[in-house]
N, C-alpha and C positions, 0 to 999 in steps of 0.2 A: 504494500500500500504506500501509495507516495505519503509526502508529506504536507500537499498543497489537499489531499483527500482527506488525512485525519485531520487536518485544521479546518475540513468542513464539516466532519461529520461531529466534534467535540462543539465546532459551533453553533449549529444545527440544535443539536440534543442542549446546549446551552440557553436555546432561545427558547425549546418544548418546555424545558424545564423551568422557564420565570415563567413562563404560560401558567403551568402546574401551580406555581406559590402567587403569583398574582391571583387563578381562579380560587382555589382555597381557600387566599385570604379574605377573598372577596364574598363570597360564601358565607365562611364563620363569620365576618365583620354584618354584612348586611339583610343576609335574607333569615338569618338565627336572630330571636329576639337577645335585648343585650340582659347580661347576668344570670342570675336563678331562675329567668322569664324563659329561657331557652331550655329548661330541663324536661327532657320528655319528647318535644319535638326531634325528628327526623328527616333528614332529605337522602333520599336515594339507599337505605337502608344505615345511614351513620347519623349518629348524633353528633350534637357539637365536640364535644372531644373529641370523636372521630375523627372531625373535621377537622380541629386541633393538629391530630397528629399526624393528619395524611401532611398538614400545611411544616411540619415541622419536620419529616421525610423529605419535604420538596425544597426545604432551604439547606438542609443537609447535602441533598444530593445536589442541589447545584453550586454550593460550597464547593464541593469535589472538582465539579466542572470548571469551575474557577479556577481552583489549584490547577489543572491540569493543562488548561487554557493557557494559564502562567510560567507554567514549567515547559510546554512548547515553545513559547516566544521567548524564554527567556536571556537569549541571546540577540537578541533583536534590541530585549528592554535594556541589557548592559551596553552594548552601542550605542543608543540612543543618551543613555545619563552620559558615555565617556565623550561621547563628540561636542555632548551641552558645556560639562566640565572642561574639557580642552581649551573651547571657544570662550569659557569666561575667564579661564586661571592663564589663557596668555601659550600654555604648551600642548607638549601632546600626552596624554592622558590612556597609559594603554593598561588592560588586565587582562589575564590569561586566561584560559579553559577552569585550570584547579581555583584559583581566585576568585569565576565567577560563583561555581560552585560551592564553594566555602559561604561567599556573599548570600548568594541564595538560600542556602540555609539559615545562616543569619538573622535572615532578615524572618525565615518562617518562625523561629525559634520564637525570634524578638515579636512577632505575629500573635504565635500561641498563650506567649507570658502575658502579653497585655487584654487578651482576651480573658484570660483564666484570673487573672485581675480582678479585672469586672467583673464577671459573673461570680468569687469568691466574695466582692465586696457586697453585691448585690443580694445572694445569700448570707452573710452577717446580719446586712442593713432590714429585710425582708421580717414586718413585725405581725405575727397574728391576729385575726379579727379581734376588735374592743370588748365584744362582749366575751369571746372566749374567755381571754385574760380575766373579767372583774369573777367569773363563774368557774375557775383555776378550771376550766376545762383546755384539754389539750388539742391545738386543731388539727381539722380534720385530714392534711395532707401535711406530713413531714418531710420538710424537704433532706436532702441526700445528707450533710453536713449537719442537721439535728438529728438524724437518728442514731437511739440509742443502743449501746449492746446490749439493756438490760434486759431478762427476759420480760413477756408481755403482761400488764396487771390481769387479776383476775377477771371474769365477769360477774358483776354483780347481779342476783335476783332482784 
């Protein structure tokens, strides 16, 4: 397979695929009522969740399409930054194959950390409904980073 064919077909599947998280989101956002309002209803045999998770499948997977979009070109994208830097720093500005790759990594690393960030600060920050808290009841979804090892309380009669 050439390389002018995988750069249509990863584009192609990239464009199906914001179809996919634009329809979803559009979906869950407008035609589900907003909130508790939405419990019960169905479209097409999913409920809002459902809908939820197809829309979070479809940002997943075109994440990937990203990534892979990026690691195709990404020789293109380092000539592109070295020719900008040459032309502003006055020289010539050149890096290697291992260098680029080193970079590229880099920068996913530097990518990942600042993602995993936010969503760690996001999970701290993240406070349970009011009335939970004043009724010491525990809510109803624990997120990954609040659960406990302890085993599960009884159930009460």
């Amino acid at each position: 397979m050439s390389r002018s064919t995988l750069n249509f077909l990863v584009d192609m599947t990239l464009a199906t695929l914001f179809g996919a998280v634009l329809a979803a989101t559009s979906i869950a956002e407008f035609v589900f009522p907003p909130g508790l309002d939405s419990q019960g209803w169905s479209l097409w045999g999913l409920e809002i969740d459902g809908w939820r998770s197809v829309q979070v499948a479809a940002i997943g997977l075109f994440s990937l399409g990203v990534l892979l979009h990026l690691i195709l070109h990404w020789n293109w994208i380092c000539g592109f930054l070295t020719a900008r830097l040459s032309r502003r720093w006055g020289m010539r500005v050149k890096i290697n194959d291992s260098e680029k790759t080193v970079y590229g990594v880099a920068t996913l690393i530097l990518f990942l950390s600042i993602l995993g960030m936010v969503v760690t600060a996001a999970e701290f920050s993240a406070k349970p409904p009011a009335d939970a808290a004043k009724n010491d009841q525990a809510p109803a979804k624990k997120s990954v980073l609040q659960e406990e090892t302890q085993p599960p309380r009884p159930v009460e009669n």
